[in-house]
N, C-alpha and C positions, 0 to 999 in steps of 0.2 A: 504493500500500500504506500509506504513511504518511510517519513522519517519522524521521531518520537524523542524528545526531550523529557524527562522525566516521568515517572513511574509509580510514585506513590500517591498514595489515597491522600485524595484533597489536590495536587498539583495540577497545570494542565498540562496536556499533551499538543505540540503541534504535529502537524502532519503534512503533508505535500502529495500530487497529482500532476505525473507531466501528463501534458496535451502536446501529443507530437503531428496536428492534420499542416498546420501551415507552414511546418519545416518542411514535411515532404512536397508543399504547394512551390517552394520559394526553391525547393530542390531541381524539380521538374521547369522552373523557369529558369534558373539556373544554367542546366541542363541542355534547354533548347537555344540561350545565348549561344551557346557555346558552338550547338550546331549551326546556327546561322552564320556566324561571323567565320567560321571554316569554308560553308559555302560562298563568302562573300572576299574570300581571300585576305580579310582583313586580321588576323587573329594569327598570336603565336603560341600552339596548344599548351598548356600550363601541365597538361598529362603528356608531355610527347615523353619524356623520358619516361614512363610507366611501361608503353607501349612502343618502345624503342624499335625500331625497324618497319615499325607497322606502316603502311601508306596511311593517307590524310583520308582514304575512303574508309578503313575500318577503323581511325578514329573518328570518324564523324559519323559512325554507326553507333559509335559506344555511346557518346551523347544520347542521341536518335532513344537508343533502347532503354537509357535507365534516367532518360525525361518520362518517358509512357511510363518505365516501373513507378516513379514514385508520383505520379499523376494516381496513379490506380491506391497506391497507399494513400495517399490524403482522403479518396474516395470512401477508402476501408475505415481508416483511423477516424473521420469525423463524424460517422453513424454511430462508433463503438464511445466516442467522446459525447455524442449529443445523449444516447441512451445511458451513460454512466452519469453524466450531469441530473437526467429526470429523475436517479434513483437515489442522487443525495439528494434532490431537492423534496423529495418523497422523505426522505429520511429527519429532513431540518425541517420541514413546514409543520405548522403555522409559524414557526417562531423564526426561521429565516426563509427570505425568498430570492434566489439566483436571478437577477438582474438578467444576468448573460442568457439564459433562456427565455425572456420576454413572452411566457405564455397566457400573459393579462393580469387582471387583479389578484392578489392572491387569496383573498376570501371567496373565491371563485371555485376551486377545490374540485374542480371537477377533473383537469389534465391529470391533476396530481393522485386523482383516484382509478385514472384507466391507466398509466404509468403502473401502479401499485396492483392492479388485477394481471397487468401484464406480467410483471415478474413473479407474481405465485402462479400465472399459466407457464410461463413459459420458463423461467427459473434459469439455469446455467448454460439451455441448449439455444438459449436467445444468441452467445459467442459463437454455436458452431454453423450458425445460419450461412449460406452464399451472401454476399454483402449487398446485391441487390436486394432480395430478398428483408434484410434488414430492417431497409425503409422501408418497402411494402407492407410490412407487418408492425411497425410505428404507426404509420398511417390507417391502417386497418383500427389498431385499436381506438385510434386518437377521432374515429369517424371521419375521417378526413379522406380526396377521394385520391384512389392509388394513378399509381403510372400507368398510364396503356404502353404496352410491352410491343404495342406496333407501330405506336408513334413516338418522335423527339418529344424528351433529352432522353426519355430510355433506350431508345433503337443506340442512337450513338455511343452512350455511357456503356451497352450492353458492347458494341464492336471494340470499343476501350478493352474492355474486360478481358476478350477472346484474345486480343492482341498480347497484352501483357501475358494471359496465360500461356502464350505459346512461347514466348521467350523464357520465362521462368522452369514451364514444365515440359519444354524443348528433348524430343524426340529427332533424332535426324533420320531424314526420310531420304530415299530415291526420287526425282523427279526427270521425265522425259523431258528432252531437249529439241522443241520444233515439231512434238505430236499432242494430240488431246492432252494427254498429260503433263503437260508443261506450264496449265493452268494451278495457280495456288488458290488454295477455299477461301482464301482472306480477301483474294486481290479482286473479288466482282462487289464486296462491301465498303473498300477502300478507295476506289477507282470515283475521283470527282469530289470526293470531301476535302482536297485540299492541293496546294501545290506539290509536284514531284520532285527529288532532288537531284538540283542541275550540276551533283556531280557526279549523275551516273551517266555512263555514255550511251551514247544510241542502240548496242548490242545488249545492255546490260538488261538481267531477267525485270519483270516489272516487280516482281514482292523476292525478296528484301530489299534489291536495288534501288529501285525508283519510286517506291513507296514510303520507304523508311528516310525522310526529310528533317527537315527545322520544321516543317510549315505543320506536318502530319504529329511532330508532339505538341505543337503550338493547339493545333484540332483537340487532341487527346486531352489537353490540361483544361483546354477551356470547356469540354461537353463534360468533364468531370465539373468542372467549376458551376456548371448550368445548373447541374440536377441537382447539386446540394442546394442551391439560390432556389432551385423551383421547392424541392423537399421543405425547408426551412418557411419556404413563404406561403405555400397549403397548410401547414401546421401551425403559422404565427412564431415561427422561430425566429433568432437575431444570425447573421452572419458574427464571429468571434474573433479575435486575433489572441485568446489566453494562449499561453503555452505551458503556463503551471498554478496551478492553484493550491493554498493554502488555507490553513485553519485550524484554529486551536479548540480544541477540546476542556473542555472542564468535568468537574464528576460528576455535573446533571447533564452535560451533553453539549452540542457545538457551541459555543461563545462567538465564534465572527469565522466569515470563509472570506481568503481574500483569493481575486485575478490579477496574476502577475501578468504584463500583458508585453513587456517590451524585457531586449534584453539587459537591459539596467538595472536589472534583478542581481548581477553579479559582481555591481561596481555599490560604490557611498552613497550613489543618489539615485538610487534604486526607487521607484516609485508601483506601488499596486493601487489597484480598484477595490474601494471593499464595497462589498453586497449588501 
C-alpha cells in the first residue's frame, strides 16, 4: 500500500499511493518526439549508443513501439486509478470527499453506493478484467451508457489494444512475399488512420514498415486519450494530473488525503492539493 510512520495506539499513520497513468501518457509523447524528429532528420538519437550499429530504421521503430506500449499502459493504469480512487472515496465518505473525482454533491451518496455494491459483486476479479472491459463495467454499474464496440473511441482504442498486444505477446510468424499471404491482419484496420512512415522505402512491407510511424503512435496516444475524456465525461468524472497521493491516518480513521500533483513533491517547495 505504501508507507507508515509510526505504529502505536493513538499515533497517526501516513500513507502514500502512486498514480503512475500520466507518466506513461508523457512517456508515449515522449516517445513519439522522438520518432518524428528521426523522420524529420532533425535529431541526434540520445539511444544510438544502446543500439549501436542499429540503422536509424530500427531505431525509429523502437520509438514507434514502446510510444503505442505505454499509450496502452496509461489506458490500463487510469481505469485501475479511477476504480481505486471510488473505493477510498467509499471508504472516507461522508466524512471526506475526493475532489479529484468530481462525482457531484456529496450528500448525494448515490455513486458512492453503486461503487460499494460493485466491489462486494465483483471483489478482486474486478483487476483480472480485459481493460476495456473495465470501463464497460464502471459504466454498467454507474447506469451510465457503455461504449458501442462498433463505433469510435472504442473501434480505435480496441485496434490500440490489438497493436500493443502483438508486440508485447509477439509470436514470429512466416509471411509470403508477393502472394495472398503477404497481407498482415492489422494492416486493412490500420490503412488511413494516419500518416505512413516516410522512412520506409517504396519496397518496404506495408505492416511493420510503413505503418509503424511518429504519426501512427501520435493516432494511438491520442484515441487512448479520447476514451478516457469520453469515459470520464459519461460518468461526471475530472481529467487528473495526481501522480501520488497521501494521507494520514489516525485511530478513528482518515484525518486529510492529500494530491501531490506536480513533481515538486521531491524538492522544499513541494506543494499538494488537499481534498
Amino acid at each position: 500500500m505504501g508507507e507508515r510512520d509510526g505504529s502505536d495506539s493513538g499515533k497517526s499513520n501516513q500513507e502514500i499511493k502512486e498514480w503512475f497513468s500520466h507518466g506513461h501518457l508523457g512517456t508515449a509523447e515522449f516517445f513519439k518526439d522522438c520518432a518524428k524528429l528521426l523522420e524529420q532528420d532533425e535529431f541526434e538519437d540520445p539511444f544510438e549508443s544502446i543500439v549501436e550499429g542499429e540503422p536509424i530504421e530500427v531505431r525509429h521503430r523502437i520509438f514507434v513501439i514502446y510510444s503505442i506500449i505505454a499509450s496502452n499502459a496509461f489506458l490500463e493504469a487510469r481505469i485501475n486509478e479511477f476504480h481505486d480512487a471510488a473505493l477510498d472515496a467509499v471508504e472516507h465518505w461522508p466524512y471526506h470527499y475526493d475532489q479529484e473525482m468530481g462525482y457531484g454533491p456529496v450528500d448525494d451518496g448515490r455513486f458512492m453506493r453503486l461503487v460499494k455494491n460493485l466491489n462486494q459483486v465483483e471483489q478482486r476479479d474486478f483487476s483480472y478484467k480485459p481493460t476495456l472491459k473495465k470501463y464497460q463495467v464502471i459504466l454498467t454499474y454507474a447506469d451510465e451508457e457503455t461504449f458501442d464496440p462498433g463505433q469510435n473511441p472504442y473501434q480505435d482504442v480496441k485496434l490500440v489494444r490489438e497493436l500493443r498486444n502483438y508486440f508485447v505477446h509477439y509470436q514470429p510468424e512466416w509471411r509470403g512475399i508477393g502472394t495472398d499471404q503477404d497481407t498482415h491482419r492489422l494492416e486493412s484496420g490500420l490503412q488511413g488512420k494516419y500518416q505512413q512512415n516516410p522512412l520506409a522505402g517504396e519496397d518496404a512491407l506495408l505492416f511493420p514498415d510503413k505503418l509503424l510511424s511518429a504519426d501512427s503512435a501520435r493516432w494511438a496516444r491520442e484515441s487512448c486519450q479520447e476514451f478516457v475524456s469520453e469515459f470520464l465525461e459519461r460518468i461526471n468524472g475530472r481529467e487528473t494530473h495526481t501522480f501520488r497521493k497521501m494521507r494520514t491516518r489516525g485511530p478513528d480513521g482518515p484525518l486529510s488525503v492529500n494530491s501531490v500533483k506536480s513533481a515538486g513533491f521531491y524538492s522544499e517547495d513541494s506543494t499538494s492539493d488537499s481534498n
